[in-house]
C-alpha positions in Angstrom: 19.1 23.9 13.2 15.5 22.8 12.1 13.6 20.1 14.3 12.9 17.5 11.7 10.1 15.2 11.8 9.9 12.2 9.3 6.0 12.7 7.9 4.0 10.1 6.1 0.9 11.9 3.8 -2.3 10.6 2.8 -4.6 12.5 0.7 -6.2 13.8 -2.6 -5.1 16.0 -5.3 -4.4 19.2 -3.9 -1.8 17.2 -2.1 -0.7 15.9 -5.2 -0.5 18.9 -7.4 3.1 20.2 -7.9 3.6 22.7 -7.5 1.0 23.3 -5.1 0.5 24.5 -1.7 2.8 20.8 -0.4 5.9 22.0 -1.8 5.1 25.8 -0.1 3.9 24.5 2.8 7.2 22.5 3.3 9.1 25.7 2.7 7.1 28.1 4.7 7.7 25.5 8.1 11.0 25.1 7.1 11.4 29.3 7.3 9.9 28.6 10.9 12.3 26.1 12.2 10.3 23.1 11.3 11.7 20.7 8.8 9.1 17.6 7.4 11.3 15.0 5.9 8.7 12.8 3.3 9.1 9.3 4.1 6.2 8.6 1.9 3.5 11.0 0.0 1.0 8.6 -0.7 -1.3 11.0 -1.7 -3.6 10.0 -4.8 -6.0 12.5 -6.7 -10.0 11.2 -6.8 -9.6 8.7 -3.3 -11.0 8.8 0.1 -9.5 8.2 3.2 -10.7 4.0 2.7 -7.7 4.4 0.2 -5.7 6.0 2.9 -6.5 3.3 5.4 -5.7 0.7 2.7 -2.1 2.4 2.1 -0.8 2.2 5.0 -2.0 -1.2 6.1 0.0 -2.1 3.5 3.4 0.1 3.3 5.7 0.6 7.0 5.8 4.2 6.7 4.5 4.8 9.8 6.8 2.8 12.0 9.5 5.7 10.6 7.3 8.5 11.0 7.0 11.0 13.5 3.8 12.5 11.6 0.8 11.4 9.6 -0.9 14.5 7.9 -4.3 13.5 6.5 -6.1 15.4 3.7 -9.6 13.9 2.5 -11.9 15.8 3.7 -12.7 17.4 0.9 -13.2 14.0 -1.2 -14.5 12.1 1.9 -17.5 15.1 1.4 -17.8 14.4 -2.5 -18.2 10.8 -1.6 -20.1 10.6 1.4 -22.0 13.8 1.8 -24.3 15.1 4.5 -26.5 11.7 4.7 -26.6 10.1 7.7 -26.0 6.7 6.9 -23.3 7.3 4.8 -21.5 9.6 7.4 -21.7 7.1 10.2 -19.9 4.6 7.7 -17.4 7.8 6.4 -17.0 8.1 10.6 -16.1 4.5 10.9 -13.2 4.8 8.4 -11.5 7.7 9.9 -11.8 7.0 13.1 -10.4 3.8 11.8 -7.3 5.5 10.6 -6.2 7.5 13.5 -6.8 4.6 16.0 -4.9 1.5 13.6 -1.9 4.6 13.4 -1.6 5.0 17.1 -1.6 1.3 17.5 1.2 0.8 15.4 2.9 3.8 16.2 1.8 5.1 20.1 4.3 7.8 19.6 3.2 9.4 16.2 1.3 12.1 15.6 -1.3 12.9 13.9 -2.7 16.5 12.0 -5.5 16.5 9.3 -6.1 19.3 7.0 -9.6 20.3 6.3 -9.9 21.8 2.9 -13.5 22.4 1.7 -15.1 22.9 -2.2 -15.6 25.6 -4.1 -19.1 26.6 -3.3 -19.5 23.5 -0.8 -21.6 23.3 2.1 -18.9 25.0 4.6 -19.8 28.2 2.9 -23.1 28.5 4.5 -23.9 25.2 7.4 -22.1 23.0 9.5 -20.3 20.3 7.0 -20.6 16.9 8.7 -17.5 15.5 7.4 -15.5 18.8 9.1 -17.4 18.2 12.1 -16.5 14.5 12.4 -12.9 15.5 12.1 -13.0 17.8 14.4 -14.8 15.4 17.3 -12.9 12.4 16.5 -9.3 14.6 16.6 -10.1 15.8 20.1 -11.6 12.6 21.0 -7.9 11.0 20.3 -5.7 13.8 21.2 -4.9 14.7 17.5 -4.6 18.1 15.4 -6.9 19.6 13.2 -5.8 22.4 10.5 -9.3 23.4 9.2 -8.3 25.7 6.4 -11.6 26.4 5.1 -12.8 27.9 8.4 -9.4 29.8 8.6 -9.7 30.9 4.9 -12.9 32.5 6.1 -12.1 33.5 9.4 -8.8 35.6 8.1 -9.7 37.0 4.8 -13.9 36.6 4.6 -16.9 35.1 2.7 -15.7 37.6 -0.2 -12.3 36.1 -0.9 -13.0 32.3 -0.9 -15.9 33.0 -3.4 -14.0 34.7 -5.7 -13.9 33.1 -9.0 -10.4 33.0 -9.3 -9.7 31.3 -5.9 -10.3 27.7 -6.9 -9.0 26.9 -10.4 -12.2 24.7 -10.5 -14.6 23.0 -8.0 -11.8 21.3 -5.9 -8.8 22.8 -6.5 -7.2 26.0 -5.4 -5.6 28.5 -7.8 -1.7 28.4 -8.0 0.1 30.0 -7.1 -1.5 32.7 -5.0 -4.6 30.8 -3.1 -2.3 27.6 -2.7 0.2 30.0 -1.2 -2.6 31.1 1.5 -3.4 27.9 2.1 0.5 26.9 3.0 1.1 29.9 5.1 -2.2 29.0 7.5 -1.3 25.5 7.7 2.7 26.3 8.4 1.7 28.1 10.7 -0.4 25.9 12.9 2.1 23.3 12.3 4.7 24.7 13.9 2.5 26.0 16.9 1.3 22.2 17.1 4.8 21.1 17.2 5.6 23.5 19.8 2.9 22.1 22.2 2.6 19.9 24.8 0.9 17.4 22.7 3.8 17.0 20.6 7.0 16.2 23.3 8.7 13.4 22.9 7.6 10.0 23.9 4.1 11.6 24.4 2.6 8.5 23.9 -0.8 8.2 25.5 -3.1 4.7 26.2 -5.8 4.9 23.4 -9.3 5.6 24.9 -12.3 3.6 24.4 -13.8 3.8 20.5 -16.2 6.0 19.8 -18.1 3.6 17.2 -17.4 -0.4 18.3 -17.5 -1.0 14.7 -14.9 1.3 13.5 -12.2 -0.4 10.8 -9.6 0.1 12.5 -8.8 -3.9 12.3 -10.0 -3.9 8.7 -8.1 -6.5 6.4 -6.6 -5.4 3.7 -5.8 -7.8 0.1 -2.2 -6.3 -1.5 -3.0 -8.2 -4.7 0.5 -7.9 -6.5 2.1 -9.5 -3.0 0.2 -12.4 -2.7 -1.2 -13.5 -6.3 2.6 -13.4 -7.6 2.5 -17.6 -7.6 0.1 -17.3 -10.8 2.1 -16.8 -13.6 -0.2 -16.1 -16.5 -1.7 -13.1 -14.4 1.0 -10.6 -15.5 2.6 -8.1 -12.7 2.3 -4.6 -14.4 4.4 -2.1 -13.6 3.3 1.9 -14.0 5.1 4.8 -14.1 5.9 8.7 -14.1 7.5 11.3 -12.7 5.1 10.9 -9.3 4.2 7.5 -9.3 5.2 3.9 -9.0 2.3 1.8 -9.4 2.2 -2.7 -9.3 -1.3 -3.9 -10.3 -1.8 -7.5 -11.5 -3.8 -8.0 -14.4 -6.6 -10.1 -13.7 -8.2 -9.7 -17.3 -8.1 -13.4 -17.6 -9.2 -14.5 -14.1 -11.8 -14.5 -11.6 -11.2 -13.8 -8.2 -13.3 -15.0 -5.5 -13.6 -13.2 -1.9 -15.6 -14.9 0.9 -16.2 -12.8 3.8 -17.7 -13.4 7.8 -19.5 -10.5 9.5 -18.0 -7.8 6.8 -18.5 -5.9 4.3 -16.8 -5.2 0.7 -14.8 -1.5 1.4 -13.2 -0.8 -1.6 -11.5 -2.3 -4.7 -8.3 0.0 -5.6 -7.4 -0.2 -9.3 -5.6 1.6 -11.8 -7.5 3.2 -14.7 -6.0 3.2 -18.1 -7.5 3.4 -21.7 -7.6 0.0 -22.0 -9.3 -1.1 -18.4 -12.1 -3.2 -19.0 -15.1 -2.0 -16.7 -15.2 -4.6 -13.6 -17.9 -7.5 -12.8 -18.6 -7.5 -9.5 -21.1 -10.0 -8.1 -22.1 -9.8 -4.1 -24.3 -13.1 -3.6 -26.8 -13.3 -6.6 -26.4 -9.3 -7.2 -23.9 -8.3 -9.9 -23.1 -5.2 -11.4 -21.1 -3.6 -14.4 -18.7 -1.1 -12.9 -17.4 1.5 -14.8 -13.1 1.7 -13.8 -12.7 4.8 -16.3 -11.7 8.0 -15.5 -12.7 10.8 -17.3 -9.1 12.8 -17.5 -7.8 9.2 -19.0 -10.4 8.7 -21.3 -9.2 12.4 -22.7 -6.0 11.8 -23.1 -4.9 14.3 -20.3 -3.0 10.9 -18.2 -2.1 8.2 -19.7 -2.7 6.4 -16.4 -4.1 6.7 -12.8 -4.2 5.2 -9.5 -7.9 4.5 -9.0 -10.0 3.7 -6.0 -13.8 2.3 -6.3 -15.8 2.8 -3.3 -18.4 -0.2 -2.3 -20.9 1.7 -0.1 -23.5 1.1 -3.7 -23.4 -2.6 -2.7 -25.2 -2.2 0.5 -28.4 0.6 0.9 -29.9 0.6 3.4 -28.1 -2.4 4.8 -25.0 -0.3 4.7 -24.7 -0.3 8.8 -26.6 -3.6 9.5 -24.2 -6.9 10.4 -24.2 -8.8 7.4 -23.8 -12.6 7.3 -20.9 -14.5 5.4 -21.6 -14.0 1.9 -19.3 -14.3 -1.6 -18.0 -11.3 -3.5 -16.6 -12.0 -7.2 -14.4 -9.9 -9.5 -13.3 -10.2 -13.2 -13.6 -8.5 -16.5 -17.0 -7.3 -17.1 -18.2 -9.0 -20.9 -21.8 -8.3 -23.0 -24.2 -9.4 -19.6 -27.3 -7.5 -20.0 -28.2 -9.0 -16.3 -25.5 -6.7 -14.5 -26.3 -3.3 -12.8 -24.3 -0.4 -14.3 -22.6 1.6 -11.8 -20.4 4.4 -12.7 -18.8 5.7 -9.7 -18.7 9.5 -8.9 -15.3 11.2 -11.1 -15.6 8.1 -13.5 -17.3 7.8 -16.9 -19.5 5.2 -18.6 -17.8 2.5 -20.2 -19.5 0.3 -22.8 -20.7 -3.4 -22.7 -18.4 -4.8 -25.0 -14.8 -4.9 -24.6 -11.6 -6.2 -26.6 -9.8 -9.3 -25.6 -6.7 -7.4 -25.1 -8.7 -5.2 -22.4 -6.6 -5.5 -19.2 -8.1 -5.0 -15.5 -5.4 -4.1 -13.4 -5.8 -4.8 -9.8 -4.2 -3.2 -7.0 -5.7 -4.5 -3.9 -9.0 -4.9 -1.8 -10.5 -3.5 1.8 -12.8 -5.0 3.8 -13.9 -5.4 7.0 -15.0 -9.0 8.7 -13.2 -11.8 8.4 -11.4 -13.0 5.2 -12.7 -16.9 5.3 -10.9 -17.6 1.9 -9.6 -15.5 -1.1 -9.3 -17.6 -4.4 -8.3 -16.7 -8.3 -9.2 -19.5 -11.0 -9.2 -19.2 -15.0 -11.8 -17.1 -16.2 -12.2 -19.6 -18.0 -13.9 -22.0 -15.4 -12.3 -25.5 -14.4 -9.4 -25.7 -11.6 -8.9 -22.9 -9.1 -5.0 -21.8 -9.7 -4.4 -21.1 -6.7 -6.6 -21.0 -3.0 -4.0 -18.1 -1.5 -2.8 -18.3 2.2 -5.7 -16.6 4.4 -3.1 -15.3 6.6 -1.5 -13.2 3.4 -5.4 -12.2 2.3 -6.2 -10.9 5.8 -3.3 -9.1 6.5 -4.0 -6.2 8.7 -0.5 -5.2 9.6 
């Protein structure tokens, strides 16, 4: 009989694709005596691993799991690149995630699959994001599957840069390169789960933190849970055959965020054709973001989870302490004193909006302390509602 053990993912699109190399993956272990029972796939296509981090704060899959498989490094690399500010701050996220899991769960464990773009740096240098997954893993006693380095160790330079090996930049070809892909990581799967590391109740103190300021203890805001009380901001439900989404649509509200000693992580959305781009003020600086994605705008999904990273708020103050400052969020209108900002994988979205433009919100990460979390009428006047700061800065 199989050994079964109850996995939680986290990840992009490849690990969303179906079929892809999940589904074979799942097979091929099963073949070799390892069954992985989804409790949750919370894998989302164009995301990072701050979205990861913000999932599971929020959900209890991991006190049922026995496994956490991880798989951003390829859109952690899109997002933060090679630049050294912006790979200290990727570093404090991950490490982040692998030290709140074992802290919830001593007992779990931990793999993360390292899948690299076509024609990205791995091809030819040392890719920073693959080498912090690598140091951090062995720093906590966790796996690493690095499939690009396997890809090229097993089958050479030749084969990963054939054009038909990726179906485009960061995806691989189904069925046969997603098949590859399955087999290697199968494979060191079940040798993991033959290990030492992996016996039961191999539970292990945590050791000291590489980075002090990792966000491990970051605070997460599961809008749908805790702005419910205001009944003219609609709950709205999304559906199809993968997801289940609950935004709140905040089209006709302002939220207000005050933070101590943290900073803005990300605001985690879902883009439809009729999301309004987002006004988001830190202090006097406000900015026009774009929420659009570009396979929505062309009809190819009528919906999709979204995620905007916040690093564009900060510069070169990105790793400095910050003092307690005021972050706002509504529906962007005709303000010609805003910054546009179009995240990476989204698309411009024009000044002017209709009034039946929603912005659905899903939730916010940040690190610091939540000092208050308010939503009032866009309107002005009253606040509706101040919400419990215990519910905003859940961390759970």
């Amino acid at each position: 009989m199989p050994k079964t053990l109850r996995t939680t993912i986290i990840g992009g699109s490849n690990t969303v694709m179906e079929p892809g190399y999940l589904g074979q993956m799942l097979a091929a272990t099963e073949r070799q005596g390892l069954r992985l029972d989804i409790v949750e796939n919370m894998a989302v296509g164009g995301t990072t691993s701050a979205y990861g981090l913000f999932r599971l704060k929020a959900s209890d899959a991991l006190d049922r799991s026995d496994l956490l498989i991880i798989e951003y490094a390829l859109n952690d690399a899109f997002i933060y690149g090679d630049e050294r500010r912006q790979f200290r701050h990727w570093a404090r996220i991950y490490e982040g995630i692998l030290r709140y899991a074992l802290t919830r769960n001593p007992n779990l464990r931990i793999c993360t699959l390292v899948f690299g773009a076509r024609n990205g740096s791995w091809l030819g240098s040392v890719p920073s994001i693959d080498a912090g997954i690598h140091y951090l893993s062995e720093w906590y006693g966790t796996s690493c599957i690095d499939i690009s380095r396997d890809l090229m160790r097993r089958f050479g330079r030749q084969v990963v840069t054939d054009p038909t090996f990726y179906s485009d930049q960061g995806h691989y070809s189904r069925p046969v390169a997603t098949a590859m892909v399955a087999d290697l990581a199968a494979e060191a799967l079940v040798r993991f789960s033959q290990g030492d590391a992996w016996r039961e109740g191999a539970s292990v103190a945590l050791p000291p933190a590489v980075d002090p300021d990792h966000f491990a203890e970051a605070g997460i805001i599961d809008v749908p849970t805790i702005f419910r009380a205001a009944q003219d901001a609609p709950l709205v439900e999304f559906h199809n055959r993968r997801f289940a989404l609950t935004a709140i649509d905040i089209a006709r509200h302002q939220l207000t965020l005050r933070l101590g000693g943290g900073k803005l992580l990300g605001v985690f959305h879902v883009s439809t054709p009729q999301t309004a781009a987002l006004a988001l003020t830190r202090g006097d600086a406000g900015y026009h973001c774009s929420l659009l994605k570009g396979g929505v705008r062309d009809g190819k999904f009528k919906f999709l989870a979204a995620m905007m990273p916040c690093e564009f708020l900060y510069g070169a103050e990105l790793l400095q302490d910050v003092p307690a400052e005021t972050f706002t969020f509504g529906r962007a209108g005709i303000d010609p004193s805003l910054k546009r900002h179009v995240a990476k994988d989204n698309v411009a979205q024009e000044s002017a909006v209709p009034e039946t433009a929603a912005l659905p919100l899903m939730g916010l990460l940040y690190s610091g302390q939540c000092l208050s979390f308010a939503a009032a009428p866009r309107a002005g006047t009253a606040a509706l509602a101040e919400l419990p700061r215990r519910a905003a800065a859940n961390s759970a």
